[in-house]
Structures are given as C-alpha cells and as structure tokens.
Backbone atoms as SQL, in Angstrom:
CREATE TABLE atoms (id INTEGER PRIMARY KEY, chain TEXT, resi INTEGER, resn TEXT, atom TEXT, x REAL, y REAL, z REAL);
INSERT INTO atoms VALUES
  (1, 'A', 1, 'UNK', 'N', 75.489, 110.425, 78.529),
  (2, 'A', 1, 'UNK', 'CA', 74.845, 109.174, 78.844),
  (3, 'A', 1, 'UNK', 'C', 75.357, 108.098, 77.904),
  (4, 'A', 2, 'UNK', 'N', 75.658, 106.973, 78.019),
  (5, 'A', 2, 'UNK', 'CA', 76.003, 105.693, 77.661),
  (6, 'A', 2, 'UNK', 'C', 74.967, 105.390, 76.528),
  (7, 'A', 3, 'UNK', 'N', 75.471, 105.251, 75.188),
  (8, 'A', 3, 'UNK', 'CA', 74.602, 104.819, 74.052),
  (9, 'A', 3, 'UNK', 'C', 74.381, 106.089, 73.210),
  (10, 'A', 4, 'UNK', 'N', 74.561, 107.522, 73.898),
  (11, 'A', 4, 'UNK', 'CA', 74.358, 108.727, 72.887),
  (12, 'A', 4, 'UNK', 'C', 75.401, 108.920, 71.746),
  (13, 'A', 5, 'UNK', 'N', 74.552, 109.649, 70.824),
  (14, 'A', 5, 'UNK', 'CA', 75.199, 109.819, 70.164),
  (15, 'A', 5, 'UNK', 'C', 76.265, 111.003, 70.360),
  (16, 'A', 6, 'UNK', 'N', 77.606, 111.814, 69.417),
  (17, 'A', 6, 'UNK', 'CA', 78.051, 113.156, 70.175),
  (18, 'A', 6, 'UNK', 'C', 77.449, 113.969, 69.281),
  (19, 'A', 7, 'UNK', 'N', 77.476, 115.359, 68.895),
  (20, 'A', 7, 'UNK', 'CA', 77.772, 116.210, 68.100),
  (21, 'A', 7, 'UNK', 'C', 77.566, 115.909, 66.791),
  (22, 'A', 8, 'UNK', 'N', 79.085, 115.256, 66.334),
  (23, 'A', 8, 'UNK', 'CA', 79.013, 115.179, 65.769),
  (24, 'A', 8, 'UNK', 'C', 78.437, 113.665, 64.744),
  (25, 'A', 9, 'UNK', 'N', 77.481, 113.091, 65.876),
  (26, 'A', 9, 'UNK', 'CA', 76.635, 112.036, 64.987),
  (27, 'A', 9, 'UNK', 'C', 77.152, 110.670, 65.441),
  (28, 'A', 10, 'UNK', 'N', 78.366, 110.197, 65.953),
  (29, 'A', 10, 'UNK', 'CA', 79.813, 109.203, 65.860),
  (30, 'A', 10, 'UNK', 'C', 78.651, 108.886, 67.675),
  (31, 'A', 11, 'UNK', 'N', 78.862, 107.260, 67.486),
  (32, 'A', 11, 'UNK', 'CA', 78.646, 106.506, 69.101),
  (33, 'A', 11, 'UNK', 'C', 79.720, 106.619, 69.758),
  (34, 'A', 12, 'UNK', 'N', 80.799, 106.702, 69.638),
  (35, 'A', 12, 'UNK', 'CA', 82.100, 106.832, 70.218),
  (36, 'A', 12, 'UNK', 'C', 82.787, 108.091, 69.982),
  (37, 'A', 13, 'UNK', 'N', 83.415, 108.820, 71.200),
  (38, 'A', 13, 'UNK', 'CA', 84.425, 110.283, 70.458),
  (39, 'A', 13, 'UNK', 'C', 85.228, 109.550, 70.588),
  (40, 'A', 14, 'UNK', 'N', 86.539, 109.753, 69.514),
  (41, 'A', 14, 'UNK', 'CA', 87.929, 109.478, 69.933),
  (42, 'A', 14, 'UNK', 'C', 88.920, 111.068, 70.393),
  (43, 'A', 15, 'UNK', 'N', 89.405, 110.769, 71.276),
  (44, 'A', 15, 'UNK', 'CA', 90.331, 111.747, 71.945),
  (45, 'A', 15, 'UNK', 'C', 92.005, 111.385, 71.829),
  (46, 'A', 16, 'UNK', 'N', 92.628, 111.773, 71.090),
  (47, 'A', 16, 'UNK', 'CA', 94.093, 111.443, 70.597),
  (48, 'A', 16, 'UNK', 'C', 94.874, 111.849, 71.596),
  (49, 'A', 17, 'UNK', 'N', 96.175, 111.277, 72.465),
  (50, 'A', 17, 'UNK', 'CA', 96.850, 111.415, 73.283),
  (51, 'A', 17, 'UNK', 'C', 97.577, 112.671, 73.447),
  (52, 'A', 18, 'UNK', 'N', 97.834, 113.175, 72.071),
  (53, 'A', 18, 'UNK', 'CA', 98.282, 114.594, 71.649),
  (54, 'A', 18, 'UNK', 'C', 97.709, 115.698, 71.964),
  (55, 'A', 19, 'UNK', 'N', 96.061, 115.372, 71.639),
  (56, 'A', 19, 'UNK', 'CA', 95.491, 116.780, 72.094),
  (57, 'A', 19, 'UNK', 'C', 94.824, 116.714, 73.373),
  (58, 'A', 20, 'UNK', 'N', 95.313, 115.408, 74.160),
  (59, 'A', 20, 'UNK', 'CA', 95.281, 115.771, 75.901),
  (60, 'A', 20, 'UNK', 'C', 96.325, 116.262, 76.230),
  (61, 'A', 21, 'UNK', 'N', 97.748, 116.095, 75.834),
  (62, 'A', 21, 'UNK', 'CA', 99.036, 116.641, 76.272),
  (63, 'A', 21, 'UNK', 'C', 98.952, 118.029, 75.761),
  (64, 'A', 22, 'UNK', 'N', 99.339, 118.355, 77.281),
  (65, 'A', 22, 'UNK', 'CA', 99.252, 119.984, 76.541),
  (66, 'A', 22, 'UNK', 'C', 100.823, 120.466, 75.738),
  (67, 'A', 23, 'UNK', 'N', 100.965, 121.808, 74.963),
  (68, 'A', 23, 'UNK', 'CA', 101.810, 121.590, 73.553),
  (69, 'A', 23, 'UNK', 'C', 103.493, 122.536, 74.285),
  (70, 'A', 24, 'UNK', 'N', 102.647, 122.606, 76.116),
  (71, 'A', 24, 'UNK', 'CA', 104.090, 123.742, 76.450),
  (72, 'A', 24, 'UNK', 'C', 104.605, 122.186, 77.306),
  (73, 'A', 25, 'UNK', 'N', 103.942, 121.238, 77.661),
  (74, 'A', 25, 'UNK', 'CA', 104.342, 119.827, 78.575),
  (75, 'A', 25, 'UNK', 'C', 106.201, 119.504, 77.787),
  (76, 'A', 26, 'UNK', 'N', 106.883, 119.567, 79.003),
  (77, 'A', 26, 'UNK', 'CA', 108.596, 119.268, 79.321),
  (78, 'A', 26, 'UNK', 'C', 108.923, 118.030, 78.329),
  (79, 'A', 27, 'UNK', 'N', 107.706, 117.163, 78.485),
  (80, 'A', 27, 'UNK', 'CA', 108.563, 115.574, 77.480),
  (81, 'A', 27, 'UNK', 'C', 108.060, 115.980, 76.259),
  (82, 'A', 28, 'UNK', 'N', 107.226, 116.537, 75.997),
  (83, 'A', 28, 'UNK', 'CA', 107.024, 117.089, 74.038),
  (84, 'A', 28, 'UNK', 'C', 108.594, 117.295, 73.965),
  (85, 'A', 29, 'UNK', 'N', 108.553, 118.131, 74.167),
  (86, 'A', 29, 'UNK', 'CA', 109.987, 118.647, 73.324),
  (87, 'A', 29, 'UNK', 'C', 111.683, 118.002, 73.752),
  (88, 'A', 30, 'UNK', 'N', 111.762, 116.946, 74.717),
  (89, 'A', 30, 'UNK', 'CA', 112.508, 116.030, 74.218),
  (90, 'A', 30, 'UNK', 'C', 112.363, 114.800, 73.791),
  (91, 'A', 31, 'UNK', 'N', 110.935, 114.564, 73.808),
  (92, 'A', 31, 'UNK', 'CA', 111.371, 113.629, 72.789),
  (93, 'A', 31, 'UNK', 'C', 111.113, 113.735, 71.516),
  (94, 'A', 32, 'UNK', 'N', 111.108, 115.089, 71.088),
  (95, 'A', 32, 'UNK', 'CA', 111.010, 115.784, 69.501),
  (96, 'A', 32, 'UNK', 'C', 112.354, 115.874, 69.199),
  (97, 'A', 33, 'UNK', 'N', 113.411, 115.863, 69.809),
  (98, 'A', 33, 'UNK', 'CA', 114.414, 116.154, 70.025),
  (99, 'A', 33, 'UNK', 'C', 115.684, 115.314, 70.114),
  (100, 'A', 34, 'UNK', 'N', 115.161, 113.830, 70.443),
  (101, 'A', 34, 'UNK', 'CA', 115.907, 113.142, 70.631),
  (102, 'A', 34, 'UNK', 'C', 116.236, 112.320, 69.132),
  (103, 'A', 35, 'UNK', 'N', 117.312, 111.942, 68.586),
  (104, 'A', 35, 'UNK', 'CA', 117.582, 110.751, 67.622),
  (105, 'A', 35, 'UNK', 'C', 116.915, 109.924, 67.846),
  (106, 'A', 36, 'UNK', 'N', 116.996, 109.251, 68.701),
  (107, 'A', 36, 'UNK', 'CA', 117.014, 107.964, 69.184),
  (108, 'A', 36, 'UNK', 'C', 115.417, 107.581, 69.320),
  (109, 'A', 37, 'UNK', 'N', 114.737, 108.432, 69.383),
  (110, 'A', 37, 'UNK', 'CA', 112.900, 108.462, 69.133),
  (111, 'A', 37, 'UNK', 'C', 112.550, 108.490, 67.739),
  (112, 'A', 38, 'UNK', 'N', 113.344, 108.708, 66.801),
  (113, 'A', 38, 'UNK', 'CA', 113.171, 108.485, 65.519),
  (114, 'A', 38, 'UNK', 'C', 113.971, 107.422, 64.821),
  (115, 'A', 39, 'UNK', 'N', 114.552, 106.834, 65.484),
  (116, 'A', 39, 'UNK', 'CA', 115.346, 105.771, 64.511),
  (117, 'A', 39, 'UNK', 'C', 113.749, 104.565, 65.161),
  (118, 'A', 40, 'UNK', 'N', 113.317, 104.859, 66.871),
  (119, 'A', 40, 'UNK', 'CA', 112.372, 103.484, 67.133),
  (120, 'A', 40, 'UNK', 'C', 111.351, 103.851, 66.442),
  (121, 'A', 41, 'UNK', 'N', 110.821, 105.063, 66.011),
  (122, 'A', 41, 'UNK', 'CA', 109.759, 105.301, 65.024),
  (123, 'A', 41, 'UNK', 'C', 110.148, 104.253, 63.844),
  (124, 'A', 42, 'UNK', 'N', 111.403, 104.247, 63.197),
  (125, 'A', 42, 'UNK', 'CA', 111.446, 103.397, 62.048),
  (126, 'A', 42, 'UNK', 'C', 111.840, 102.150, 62.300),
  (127, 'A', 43, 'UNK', 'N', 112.531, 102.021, 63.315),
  (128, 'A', 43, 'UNK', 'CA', 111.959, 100.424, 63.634),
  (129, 'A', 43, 'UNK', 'C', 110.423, 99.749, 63.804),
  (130, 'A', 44, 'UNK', 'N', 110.210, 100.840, 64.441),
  (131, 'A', 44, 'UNK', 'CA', 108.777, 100.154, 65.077),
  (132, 'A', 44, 'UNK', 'C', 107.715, 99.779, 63.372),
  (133, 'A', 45, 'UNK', 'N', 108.094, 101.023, 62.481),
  (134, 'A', 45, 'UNK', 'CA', 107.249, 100.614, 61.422),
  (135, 'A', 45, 'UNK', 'C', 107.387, 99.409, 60.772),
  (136, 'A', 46, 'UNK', 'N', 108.916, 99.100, 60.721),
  (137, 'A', 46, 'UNK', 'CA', 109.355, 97.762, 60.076),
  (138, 'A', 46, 'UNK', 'C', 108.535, 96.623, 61.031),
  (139, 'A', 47, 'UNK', 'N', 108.714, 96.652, 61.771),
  (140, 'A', 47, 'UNK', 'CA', 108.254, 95.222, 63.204),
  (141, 'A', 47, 'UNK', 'C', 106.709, 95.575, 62.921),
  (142, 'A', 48, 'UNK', 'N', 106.275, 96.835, 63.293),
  (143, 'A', 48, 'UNK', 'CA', 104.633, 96.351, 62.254),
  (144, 'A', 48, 'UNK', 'C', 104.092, 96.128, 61.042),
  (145, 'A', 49, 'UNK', 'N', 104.916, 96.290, 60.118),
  (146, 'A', 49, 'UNK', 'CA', 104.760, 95.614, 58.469),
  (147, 'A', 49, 'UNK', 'C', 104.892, 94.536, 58.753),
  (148, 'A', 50, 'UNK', 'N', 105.677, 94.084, 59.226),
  (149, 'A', 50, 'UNK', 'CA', 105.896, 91.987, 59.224),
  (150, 'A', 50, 'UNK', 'C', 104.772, 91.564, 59.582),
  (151, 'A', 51, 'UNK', 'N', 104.474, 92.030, 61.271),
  (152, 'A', 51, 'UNK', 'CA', 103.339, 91.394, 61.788),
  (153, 'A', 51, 'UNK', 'C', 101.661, 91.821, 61.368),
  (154, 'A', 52, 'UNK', 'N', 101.560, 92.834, 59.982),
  (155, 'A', 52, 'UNK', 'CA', 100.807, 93.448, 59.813),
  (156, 'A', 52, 'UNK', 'C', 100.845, 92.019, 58.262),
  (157, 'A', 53, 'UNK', 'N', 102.045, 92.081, 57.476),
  (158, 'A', 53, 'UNK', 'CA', 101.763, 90.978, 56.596),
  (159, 'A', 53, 'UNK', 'C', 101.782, 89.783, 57.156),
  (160, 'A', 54, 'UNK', 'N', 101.949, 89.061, 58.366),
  (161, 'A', 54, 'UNK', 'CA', 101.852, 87.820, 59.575),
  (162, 'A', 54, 'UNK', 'C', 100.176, 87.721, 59.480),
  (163, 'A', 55, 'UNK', 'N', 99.579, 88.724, 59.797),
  (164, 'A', 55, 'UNK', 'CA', 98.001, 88.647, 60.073),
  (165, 'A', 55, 'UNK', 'C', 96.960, 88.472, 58.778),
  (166, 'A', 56, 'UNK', 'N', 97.675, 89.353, 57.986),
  (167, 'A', 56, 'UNK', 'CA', 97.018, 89.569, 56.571),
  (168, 'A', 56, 'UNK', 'C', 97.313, 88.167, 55.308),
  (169, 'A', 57, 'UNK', 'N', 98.458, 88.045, 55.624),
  (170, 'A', 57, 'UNK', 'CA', 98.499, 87.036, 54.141),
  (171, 'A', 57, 'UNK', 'C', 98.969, 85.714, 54.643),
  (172, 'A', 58, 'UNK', 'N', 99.654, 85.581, 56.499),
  (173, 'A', 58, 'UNK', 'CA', 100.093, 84.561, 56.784),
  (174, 'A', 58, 'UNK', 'C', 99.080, 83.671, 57.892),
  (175, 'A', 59, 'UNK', 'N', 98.049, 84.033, 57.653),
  (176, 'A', 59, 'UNK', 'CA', 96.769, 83.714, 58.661),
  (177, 'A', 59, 'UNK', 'C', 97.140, 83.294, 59.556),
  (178, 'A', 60, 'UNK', 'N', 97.556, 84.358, 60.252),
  (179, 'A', 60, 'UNK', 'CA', 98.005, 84.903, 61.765),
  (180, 'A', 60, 'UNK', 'C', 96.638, 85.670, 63.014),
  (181, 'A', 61, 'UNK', 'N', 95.929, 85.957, 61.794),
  (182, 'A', 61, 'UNK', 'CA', 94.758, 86.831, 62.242),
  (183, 'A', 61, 'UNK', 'C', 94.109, 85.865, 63.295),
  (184, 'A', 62, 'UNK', 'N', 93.444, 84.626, 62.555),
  (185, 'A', 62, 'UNK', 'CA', 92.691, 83.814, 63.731),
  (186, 'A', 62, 'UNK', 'C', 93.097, 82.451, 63.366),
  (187, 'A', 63, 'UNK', 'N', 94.207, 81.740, 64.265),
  (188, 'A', 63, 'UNK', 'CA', 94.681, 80.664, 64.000),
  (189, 'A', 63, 'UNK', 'C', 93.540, 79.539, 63.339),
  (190, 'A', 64, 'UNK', 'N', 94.337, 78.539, 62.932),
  (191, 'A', 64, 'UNK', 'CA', 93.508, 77.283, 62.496),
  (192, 'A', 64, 'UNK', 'C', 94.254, 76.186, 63.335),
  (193, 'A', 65, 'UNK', 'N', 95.020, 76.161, 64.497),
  (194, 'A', 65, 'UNK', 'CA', 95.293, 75.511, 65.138),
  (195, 'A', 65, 'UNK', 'C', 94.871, 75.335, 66.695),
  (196, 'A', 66, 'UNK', 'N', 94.986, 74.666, 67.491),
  (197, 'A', 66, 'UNK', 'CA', 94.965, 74.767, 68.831),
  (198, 'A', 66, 'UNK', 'C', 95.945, 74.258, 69.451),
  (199, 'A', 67, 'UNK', 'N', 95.967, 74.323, 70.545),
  (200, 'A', 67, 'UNK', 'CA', 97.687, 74.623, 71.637),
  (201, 'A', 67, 'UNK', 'C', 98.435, 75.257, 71.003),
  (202, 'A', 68, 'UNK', 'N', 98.911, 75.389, 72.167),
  (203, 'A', 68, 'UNK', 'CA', 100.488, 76.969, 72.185),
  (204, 'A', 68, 'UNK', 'C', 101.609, 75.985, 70.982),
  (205, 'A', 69, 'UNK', 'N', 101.808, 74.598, 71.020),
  (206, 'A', 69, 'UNK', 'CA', 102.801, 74.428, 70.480),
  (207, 'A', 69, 'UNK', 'C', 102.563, 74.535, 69.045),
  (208, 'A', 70, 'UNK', 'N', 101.910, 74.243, 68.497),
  (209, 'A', 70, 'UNK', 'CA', 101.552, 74.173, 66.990),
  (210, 'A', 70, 'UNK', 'C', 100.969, 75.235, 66.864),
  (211, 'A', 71, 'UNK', 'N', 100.415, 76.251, 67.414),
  (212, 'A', 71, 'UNK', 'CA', 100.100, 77.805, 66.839),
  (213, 'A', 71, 'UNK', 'C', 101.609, 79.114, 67.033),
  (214, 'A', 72, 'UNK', 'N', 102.445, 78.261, 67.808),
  (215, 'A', 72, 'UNK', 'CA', 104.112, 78.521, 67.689),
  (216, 'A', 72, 'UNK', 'C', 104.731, 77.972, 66.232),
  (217, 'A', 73, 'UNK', 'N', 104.219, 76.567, 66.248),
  (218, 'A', 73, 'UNK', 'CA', 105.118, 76.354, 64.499),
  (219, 'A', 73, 'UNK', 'C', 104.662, 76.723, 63.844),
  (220, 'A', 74, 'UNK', 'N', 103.347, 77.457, 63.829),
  (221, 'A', 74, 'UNK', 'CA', 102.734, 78.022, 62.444),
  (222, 'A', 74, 'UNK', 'C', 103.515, 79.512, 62.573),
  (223, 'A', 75, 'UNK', 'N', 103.221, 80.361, 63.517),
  (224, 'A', 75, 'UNK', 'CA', 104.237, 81.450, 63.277),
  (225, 'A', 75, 'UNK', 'C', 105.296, 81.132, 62.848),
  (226, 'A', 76, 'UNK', 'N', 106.150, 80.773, 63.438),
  (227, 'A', 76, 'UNK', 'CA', 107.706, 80.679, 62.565),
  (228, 'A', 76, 'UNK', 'C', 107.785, 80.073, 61.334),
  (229, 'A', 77, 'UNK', 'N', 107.018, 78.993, 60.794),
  (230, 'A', 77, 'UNK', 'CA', 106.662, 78.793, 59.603),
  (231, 'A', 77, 'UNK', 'C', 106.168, 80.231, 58.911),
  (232, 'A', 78, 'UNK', 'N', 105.261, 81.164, 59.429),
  (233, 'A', 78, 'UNK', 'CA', 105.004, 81.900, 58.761),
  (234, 'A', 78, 'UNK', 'C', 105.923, 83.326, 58.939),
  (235, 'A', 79, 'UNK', 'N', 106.906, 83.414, 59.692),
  (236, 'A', 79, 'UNK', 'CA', 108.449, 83.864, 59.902),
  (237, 'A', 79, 'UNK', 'C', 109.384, 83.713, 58.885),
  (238, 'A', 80, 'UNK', 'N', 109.217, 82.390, 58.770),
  (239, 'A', 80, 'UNK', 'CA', 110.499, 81.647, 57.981),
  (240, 'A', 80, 'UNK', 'C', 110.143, 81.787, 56.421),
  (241, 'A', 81, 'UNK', 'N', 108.372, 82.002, 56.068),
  (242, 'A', 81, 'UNK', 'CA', 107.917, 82.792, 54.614),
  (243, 'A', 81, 'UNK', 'C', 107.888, 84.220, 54.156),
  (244, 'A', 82, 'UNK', 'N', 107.974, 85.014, 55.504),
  (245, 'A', 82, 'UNK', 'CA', 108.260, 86.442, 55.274),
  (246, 'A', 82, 'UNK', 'C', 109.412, 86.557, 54.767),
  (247, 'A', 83, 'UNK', 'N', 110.660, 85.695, 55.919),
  (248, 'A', 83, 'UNK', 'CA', 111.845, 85.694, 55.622),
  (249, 'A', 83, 'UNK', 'C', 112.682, 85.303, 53.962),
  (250, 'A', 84, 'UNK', 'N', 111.789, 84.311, 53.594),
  (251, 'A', 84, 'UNK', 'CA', 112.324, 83.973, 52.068),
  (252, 'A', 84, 'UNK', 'C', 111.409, 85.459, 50.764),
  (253, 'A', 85, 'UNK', 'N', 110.354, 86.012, 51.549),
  (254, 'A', 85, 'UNK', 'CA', 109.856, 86.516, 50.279),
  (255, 'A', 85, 'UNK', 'C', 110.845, 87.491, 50.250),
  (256, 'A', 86, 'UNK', 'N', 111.411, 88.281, 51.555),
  (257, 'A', 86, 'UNK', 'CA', 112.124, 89.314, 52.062),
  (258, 'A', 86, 'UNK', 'C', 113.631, 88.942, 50.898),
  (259, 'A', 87, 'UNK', 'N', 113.765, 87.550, 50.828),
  (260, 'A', 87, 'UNK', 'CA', 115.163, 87.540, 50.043),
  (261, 'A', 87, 'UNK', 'C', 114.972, 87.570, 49.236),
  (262, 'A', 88, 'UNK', 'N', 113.603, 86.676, 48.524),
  (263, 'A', 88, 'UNK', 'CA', 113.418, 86.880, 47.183),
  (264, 'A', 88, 'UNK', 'C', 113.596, 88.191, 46.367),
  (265, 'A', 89, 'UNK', 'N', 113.327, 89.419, 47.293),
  (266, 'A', 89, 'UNK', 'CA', 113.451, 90.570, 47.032),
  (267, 'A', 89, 'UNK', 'C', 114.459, 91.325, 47.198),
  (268, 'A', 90, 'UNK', 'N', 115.756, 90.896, 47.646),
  (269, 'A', 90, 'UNK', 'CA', 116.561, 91.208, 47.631),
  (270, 'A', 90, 'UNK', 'C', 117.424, 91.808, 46.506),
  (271, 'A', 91, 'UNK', 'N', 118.525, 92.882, 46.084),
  (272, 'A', 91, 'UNK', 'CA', 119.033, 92.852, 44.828),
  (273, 'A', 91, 'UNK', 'C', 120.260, 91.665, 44.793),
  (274, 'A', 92, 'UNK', 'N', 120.508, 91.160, 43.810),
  (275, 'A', 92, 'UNK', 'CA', 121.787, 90.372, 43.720),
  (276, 'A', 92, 'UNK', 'C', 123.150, 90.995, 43.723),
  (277, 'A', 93, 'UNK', 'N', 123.849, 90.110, 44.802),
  (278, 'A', 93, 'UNK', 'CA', 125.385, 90.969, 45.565),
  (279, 'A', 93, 'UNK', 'C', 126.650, 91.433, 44.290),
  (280, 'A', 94, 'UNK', 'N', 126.142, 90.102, 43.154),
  (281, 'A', 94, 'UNK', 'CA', 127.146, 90.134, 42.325),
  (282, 'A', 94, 'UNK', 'C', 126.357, 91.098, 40.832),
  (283, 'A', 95, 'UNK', 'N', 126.926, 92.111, 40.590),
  (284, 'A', 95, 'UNK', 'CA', 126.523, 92.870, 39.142),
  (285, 'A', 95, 'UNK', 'C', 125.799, 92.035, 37.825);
C-alpha cells in the first residue's frame, strides 16, 4: 500500500538495475568485456566532476538569473572558471 513502510523501516525500497538483471543475461558479459565501456566509464566520471563542481561551487544548482540567454552566459562563465582553475593546476611544461 502507498505510504507503508517496508521491512526494513525505509518509505521507499530502492531496487538497483543489477539485481533485476539476471547474472547469466547475454549483455552482462559483453559489456564486461568490452574496452570501450570502460574508457566511457572514465569519461563519464570526468564530465560528472565538472558538472558536479558547476552545481556545487559555480551556482549552477539554482540559477540567480532568468531567460535562457543569461542563464547560458552564466554557465560558460562558469565553464570558462573551471577551465582556468583546471590550468591553474596544471604542472609547468618547462622544468
């Protein structure tokens, strides 16, 4: 019923996509298998650190602007500050 609690106490169960797929299912094991599912695993982490520090430190979370055009220059403004802290951190090319 809608509003119970489960078992284990929690208003909501969560059910993970993993332990609906069953562990003998044909795409488990290529895409365990493939390169190319692990290099977008480490892309994908990079592209959510940015937009994870975009929300967190570049108040991305809940704009302070209105219209599309100026809540566009505030992202890339706040693009163009990831981008310099990203160099700031860079090592220097020359020894």
């Amino acid at each position: 019923m809608r509003g119970q609690l489960d078992p284990q106490g929690r208003m909501f169960s969560y059910f993970s996509p993993e332990s609906r797929v069953p562990a003998d299912h044909p795409l488990r094991s290529i895409k365990a298998r493939q390169a190319s599912y692990a290099v977008s695993q480490r892309k994908r982490k990079r592209v959510e650190e940015i937009f994870g520090w975009m929300k967190a430190f570049g108040g991305l979370r809940r704009t302070r602007f209105r219209g599309i055009a100026r809540v566009q220059l505030h992202a890339h403004f706040v693009g163009a500050a990831y981008n310099l802290l990203r160099l700031s951190r860079l090592r220097p090319l020359t020894g």
